[in-house]
C-alpha positions as CSV (number, residue, x, y, z in Angstrom):
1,X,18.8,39.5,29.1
2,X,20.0,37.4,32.0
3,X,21.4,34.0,30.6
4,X,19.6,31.0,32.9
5,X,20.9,27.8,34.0
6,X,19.3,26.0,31.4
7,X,20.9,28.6,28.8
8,X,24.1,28.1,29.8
9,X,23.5,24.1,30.4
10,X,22.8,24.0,26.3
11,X,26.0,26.5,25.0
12,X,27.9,24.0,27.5
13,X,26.8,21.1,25.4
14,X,27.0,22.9,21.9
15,X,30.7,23.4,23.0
16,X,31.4,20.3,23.7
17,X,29.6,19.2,20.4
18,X,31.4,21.5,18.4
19,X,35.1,20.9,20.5
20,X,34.9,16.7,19.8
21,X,35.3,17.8,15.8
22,X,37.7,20.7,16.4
23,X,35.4,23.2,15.5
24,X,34.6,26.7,16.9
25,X,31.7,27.0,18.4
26,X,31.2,31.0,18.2
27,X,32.0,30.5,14.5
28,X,28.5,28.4,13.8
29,X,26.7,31.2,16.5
30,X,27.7,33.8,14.0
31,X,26.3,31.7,11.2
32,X,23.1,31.4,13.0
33,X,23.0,35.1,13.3
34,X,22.8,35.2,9.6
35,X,20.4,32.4,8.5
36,X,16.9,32.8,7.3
37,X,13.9,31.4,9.2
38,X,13.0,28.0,7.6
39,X,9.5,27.6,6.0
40,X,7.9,24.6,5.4
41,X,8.1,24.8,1.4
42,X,11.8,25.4,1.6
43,X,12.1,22.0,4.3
44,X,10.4,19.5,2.1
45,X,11.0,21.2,-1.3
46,X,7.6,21.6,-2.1
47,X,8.3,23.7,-5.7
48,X,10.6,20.9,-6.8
49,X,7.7,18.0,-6.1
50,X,5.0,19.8,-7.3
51,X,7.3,20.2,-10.4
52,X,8.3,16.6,-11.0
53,X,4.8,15.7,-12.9
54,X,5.6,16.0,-16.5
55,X,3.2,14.3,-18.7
56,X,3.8,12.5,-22.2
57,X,0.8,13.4,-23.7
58,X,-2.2,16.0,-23.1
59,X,-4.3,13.7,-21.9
60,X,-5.5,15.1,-18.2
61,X,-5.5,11.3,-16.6
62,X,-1.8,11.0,-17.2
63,X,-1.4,13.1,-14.4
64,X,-3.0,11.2,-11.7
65,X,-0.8,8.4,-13.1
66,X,2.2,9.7,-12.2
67,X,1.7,11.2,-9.1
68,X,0.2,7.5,-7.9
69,X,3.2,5.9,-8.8
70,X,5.4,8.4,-7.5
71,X,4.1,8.2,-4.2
72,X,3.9,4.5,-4.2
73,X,8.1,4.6,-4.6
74,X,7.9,7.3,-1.6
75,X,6.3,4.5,0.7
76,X,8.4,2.0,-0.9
77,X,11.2,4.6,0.5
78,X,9.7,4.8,3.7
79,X,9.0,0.6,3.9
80,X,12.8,0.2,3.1
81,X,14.1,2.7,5.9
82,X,12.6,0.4,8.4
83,X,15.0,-2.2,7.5
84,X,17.9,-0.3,7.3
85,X,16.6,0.6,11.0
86,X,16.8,-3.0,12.0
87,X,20.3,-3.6,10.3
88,X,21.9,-0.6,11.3
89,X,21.2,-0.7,14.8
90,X,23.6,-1.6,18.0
91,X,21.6,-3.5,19.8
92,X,19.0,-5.5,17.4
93,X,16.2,-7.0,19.4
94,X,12.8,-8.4,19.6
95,X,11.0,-5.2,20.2
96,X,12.7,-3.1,17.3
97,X,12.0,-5.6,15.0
98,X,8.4,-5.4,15.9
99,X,8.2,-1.9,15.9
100,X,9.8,-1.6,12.5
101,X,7.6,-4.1,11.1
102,X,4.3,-2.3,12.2
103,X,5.6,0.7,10.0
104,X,6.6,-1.5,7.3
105,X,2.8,-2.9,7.6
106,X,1.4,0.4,8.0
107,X,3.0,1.4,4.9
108,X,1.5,-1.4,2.7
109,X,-1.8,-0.9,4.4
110,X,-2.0,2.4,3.0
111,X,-0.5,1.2,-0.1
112,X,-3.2,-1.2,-0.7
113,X,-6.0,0.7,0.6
114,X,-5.0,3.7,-1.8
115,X,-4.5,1.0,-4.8
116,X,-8.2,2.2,-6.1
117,X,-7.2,5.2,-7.4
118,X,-5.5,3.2,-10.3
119,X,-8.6,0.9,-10.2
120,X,-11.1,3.1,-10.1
121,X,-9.8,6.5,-10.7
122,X,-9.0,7.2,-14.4
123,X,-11.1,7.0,-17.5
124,X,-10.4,4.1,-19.0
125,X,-11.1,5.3,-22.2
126,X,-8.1,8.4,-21.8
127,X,-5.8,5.7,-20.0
128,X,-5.8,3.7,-23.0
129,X,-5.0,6.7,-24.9
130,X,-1.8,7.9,-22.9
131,X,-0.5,4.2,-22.3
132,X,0.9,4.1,-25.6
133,X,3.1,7.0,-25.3
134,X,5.2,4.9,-22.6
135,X,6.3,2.5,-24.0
136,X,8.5,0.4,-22.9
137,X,8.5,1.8,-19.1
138,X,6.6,-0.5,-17.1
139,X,5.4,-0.7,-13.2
140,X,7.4,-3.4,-13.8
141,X,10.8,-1.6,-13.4
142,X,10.1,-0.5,-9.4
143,X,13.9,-1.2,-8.6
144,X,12.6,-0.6,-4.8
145,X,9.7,-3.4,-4.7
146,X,12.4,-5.5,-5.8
147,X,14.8,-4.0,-3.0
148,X,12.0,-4.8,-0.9
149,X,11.6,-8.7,-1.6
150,X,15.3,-8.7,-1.4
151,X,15.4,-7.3,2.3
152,X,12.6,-9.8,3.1
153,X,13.6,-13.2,2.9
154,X,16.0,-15.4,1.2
155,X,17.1,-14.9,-2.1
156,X,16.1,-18.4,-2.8
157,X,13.1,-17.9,-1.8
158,X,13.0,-15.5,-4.9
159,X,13.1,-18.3,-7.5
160,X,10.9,-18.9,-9.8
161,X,8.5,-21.7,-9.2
162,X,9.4,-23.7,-12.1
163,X,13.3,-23.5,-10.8
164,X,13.0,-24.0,-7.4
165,X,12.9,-28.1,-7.1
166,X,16.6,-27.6,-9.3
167,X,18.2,-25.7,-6.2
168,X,21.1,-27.8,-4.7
169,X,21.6,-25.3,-1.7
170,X,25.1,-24.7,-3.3
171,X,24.2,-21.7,-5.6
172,X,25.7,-18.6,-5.0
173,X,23.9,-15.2,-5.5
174,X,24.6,-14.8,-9.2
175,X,23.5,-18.4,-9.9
176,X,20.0,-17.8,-8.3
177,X,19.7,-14.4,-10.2
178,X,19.6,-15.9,-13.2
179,X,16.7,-17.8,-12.2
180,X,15.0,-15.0,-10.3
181,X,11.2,-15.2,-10.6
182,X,10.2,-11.2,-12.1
183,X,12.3,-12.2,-15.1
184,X,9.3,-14.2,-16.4
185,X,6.9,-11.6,-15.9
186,X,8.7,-9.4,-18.7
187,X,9.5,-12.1,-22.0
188,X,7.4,-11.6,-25.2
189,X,4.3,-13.3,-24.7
190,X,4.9,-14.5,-28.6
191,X,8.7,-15.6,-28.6
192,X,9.6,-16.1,-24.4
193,X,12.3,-13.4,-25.1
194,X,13.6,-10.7,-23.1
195,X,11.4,-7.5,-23.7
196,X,13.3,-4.3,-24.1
197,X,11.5,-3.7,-20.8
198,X,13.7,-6.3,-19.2
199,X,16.1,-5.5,-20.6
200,X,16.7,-1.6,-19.3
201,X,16.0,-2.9,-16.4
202,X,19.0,-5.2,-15.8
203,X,21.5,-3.3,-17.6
204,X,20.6,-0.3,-14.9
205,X,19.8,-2.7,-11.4
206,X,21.4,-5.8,-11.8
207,X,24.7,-5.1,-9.7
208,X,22.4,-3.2,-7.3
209,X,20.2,-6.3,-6.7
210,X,23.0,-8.9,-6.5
211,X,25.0,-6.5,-4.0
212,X,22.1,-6.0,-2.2
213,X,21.2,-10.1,-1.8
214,X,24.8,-10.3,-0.9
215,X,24.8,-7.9,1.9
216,X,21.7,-9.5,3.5
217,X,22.4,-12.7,3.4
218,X,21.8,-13.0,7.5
219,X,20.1,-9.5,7.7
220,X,17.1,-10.3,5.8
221,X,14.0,-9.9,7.7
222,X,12.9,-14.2,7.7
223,X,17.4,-14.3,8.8
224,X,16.6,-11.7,11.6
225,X,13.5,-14.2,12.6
226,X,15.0,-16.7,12.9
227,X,18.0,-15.1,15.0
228,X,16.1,-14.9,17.7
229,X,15.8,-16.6,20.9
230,X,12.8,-19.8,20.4
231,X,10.8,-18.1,22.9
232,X,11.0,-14.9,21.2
233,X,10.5,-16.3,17.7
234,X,7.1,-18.0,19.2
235,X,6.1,-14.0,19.9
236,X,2.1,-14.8,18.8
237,X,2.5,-10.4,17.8
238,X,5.2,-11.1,15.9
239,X,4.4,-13.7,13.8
240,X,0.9,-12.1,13.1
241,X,3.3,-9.2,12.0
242,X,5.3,-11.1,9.2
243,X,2.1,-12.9,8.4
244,X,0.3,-9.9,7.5
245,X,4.0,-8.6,5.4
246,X,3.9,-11.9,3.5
247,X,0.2,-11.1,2.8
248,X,0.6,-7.5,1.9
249,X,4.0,-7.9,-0.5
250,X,2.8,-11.2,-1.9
251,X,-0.8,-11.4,-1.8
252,X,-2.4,-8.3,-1.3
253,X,-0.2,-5.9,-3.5
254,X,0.3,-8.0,-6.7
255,X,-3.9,-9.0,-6.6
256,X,-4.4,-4.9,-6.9
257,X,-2.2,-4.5,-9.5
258,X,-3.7,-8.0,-10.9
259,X,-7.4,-6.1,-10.8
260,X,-6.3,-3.1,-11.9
261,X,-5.1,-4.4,-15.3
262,X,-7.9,-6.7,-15.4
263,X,-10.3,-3.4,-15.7
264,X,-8.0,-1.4,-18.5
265,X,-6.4,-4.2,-20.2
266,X,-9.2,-7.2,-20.4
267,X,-11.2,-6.3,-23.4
268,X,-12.7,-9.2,-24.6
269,X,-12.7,-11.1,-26.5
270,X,-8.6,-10.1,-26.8
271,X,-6.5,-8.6,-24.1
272,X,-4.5,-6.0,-24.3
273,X,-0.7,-6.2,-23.6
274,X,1.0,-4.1,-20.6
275,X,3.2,-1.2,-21.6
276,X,6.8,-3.0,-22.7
277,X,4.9,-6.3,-23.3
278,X,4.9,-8.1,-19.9
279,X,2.9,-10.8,-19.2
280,X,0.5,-9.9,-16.5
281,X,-1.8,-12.5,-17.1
282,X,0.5,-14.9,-15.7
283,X,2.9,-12.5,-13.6
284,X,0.3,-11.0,-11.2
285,X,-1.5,-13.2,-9.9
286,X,0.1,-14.6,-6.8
287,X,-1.0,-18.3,-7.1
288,X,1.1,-18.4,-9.9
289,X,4.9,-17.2,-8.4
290,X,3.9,-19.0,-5.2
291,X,6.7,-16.0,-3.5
292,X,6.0,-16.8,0.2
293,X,8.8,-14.9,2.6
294,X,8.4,-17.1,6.4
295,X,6.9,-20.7,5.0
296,X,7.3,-21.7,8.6
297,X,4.8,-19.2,9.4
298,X,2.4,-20.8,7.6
299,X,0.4,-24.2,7.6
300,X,0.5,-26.9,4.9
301,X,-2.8,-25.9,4.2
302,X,-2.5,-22.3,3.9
303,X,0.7,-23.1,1.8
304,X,-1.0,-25.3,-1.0
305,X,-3.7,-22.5,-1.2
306,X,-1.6,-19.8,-1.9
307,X,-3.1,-17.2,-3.0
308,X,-6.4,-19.1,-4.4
309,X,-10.0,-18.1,-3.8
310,X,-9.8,-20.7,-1.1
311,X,-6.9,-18.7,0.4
312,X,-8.7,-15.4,0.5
């Protein structure tokens, strides 16, 4: 076999590759001599995911269950890479935060658009059934949406409503945590204490979160915003594009989750309690936290209406 140019071009490169770390090249050819062809079961483990759906109870629904929460926290992967994109890169600028926010949208778009096969999908009857055995894991303990809100805006901005006139401007990260907005979503609706729920869920992501706030305190997406130039920042593309994340994480996303437990958990003339004992009746719906990540994005108007009929 006569070895061409380009041949010889590419062992030139993979020996200077190999060379920079002090390695041999003819060492890693003899490995390659060796290894097996990959398939496409071995390259995304597809044994190990099929695998990872392991059911409480016998009741066929579960299933569907997991698997739709398991590949919500795979988008929720995907819609935190695109950040670390943005932060990680040399050379940040107006056109790669754009193009990591249209995959950060396309993620939630699918997100939302798939969010019917919670509302619609399972028998309410076996859903009902299998809930029990879960307690006290909730939806509520998605460490990632929470990751997600964090790499959005200011932690501030994460307040809860009731806090938010309180803030000074001289609280540090810990301060604000205490006052973080989620935590109200999971007290008993009976005493206003901390469910066990809640409680898991701090012990294992508290430092996470708090490290996390701290690290982006100018990376967050509305500190990368407003980084830029004025005539950059007045990008009419851009600003449709954060609009439409504010809608998605804020609006769009807590409403399905809002409808979906309206169907399973509104009997009346008593509603049921989530798994762990959160109160979804006054967590989900949007108009209630009033979590908004670019307010200068958006008129007074639009503001006051937050997520109202009158917004939709």
């Amino acid at each position: 076999m006569e070895f061409t140019h380009e041949m010889l071009n590419r062992l030139e490169r993979l020996e200077q590759k190999y060379a920079v770390m002090g390695q041999d090249m003819m060492s890693y050819l003899d490995g390659l001599i060796y290894a097996d062809y990959l398939t496409y079961w071995d390259y995304i483990h597809l044994d190990t995911l099929l695998s990872l759906q392991n059911p409480r109870t016998p009741i066929p629904d579960e299933r569907i269950f997991i698997i739709y929460h398991q590949i919500t926290e795979l988008y929720f992967k995907l819609i935190l890479d695109a950040h670390e994109r943005m932060v990680g890169a040399e050379d940040f600028s107006l056109d790669l935060l754009k193009r990591q926010l249209k995959r950060i949208n396309r993620y939630f778009d699918a997100l939302v658009a798939s969010f019917d096969v919670m509302v619609e999908g399972m028998d309410k009857d076996e859903f009902l059934r299998f809930r029990m055995s879960l307690l006290p894991a909730s939806g509520f303990q998605s460490a990632q949406y929470r990751k997600i809100e964090i790499v959005s805006t200011d932690f501030e901005r994460l307040v809860h409503p009731n806090h938010r006139k309180e803030l000074t401007g001289e609280e540090d990260i810990v301060d604000l945590y205490t006052k973080i907005y989620w935590k109200r979503g999971a007290t008993e609706l009976a005493t206003g204490k901390k469910t066990l729920t809640l409680k898991q869920f701090e012990n294992k992501y508290s430092r996470d979160f708090i490290h996390l706030a701290e690290q982006n305190l100018t990376t967050n997406l509305r500190q990368l915003y407003l980084s830029l130039s004025e005539e950059e920042k007045a990008d009419e593309e851009l600003k449709t594009m954060l609009r439409t994340h504010d809608l998605n994480a804020n609006v769009r996303w807590p409403l399905s989750h809002f409808k979906s437990a309206v169907r399973y958990l509104d009997r009346k003339p008593e509603q049921i309690s989530a798994t762990g004992g959160t109160n979804w009746q006054k967590y989900l719906p949007p108009k209630n936290q009033r979590i908004i990540f670019f307010p200068e994005l958006w008129s007074d108007e639009e503001l006051d209406a937050w997520g109202t009929k009158s917004f939709l």
